[in-house]
C-alpha positions in Angstrom: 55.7 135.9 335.0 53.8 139.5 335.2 54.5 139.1 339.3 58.4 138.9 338.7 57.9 142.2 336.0 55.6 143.9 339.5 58.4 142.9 341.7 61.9 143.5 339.6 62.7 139.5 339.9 62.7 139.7 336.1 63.7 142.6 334.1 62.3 144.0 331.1 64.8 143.6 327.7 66.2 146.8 326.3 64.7 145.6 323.2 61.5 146.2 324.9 62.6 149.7 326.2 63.2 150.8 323.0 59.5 149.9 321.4 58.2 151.7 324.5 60.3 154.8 323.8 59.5 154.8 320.3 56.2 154.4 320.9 56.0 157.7 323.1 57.9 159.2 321.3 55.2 159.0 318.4 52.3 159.2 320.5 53.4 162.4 322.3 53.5 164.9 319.2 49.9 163.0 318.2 48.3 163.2 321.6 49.9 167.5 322.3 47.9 167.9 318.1 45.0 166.1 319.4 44.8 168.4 322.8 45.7 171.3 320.5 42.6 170.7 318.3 40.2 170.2 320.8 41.9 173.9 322.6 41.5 175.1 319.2 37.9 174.6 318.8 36.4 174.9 321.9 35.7 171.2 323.3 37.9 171.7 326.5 37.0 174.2 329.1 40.3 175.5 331.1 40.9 176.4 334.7 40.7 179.7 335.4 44.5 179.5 336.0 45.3 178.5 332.6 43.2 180.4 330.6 44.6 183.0 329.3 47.5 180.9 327.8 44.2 179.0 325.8 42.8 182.5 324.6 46.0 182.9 322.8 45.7 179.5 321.2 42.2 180.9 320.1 42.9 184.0 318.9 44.2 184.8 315.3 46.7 187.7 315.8 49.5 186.3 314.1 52.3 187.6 316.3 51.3 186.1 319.7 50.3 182.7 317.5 53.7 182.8 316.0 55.2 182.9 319.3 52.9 180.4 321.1 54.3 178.0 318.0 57.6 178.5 319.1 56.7 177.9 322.6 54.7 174.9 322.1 57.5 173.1 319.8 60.1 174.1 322.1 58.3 172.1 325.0 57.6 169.8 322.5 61.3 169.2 322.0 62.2 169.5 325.5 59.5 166.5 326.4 61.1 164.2 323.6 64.5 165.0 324.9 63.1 164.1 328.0 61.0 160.9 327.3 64.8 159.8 325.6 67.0 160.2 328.6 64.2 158.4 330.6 64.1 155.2 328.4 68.4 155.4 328.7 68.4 155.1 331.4 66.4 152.6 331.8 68.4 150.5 329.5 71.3 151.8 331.5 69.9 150.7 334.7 68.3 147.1 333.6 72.0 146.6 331.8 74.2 146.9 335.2 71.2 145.3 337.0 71.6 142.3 334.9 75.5 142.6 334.9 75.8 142.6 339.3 73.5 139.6 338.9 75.2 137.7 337.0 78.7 138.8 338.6 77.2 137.3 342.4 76.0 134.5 340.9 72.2 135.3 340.7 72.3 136.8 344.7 
């Protein structure tokens, strides 16, 4: 049964789609407060590249930290939004999947 999942003989029922998109949609906000914490105090070590973005998230001048908020739940948003057209399509796709199968006869 897991070999017909692997190799789209079976498809996977938007019922199922839907506890996978719920499911990242909660985990996301926990896993970005989790990362956030862990920036916050001190237990991840950036890239060179990045770090100056994870100084502001260490340092306590309101104004920047205001801003990085902003920033931070406006990518937040803009993953969720994301993660949702992702699982519609899905559903879309595994709907008119099923629906040209079962118009050919199961070709």
């Amino acid at each position: 049964m897991v070999v017909d999942f692997a190799l789209f003989r079976r498809y996977i029922s938007p019922a199922v789609l839907v506890g996978i998109y719920y499911a990242g949609a909660i985990a996301m906000p926990v896993v970005l407060s989790i990362g956030y914490r862990m920036i916050l105090h001190g237990r991840y070590s950036p890239t060179t590249a990045i770090a100056p973005l994870f100084d502001l998230l260490r340092e306590s001048a309101g104004g920047s930290r205001v801003r990085l908020g902003v920033a931070i739940a406006l990518l937040l948003l803009l993953a969720e939004t994301g993660w949702r057209m992702a699982a519609e399509f899905m559903v879309v796709y595994f709907e008119i999947a099923g629906r040209l199968e079962h118009a050919c006869g199961g070709c």
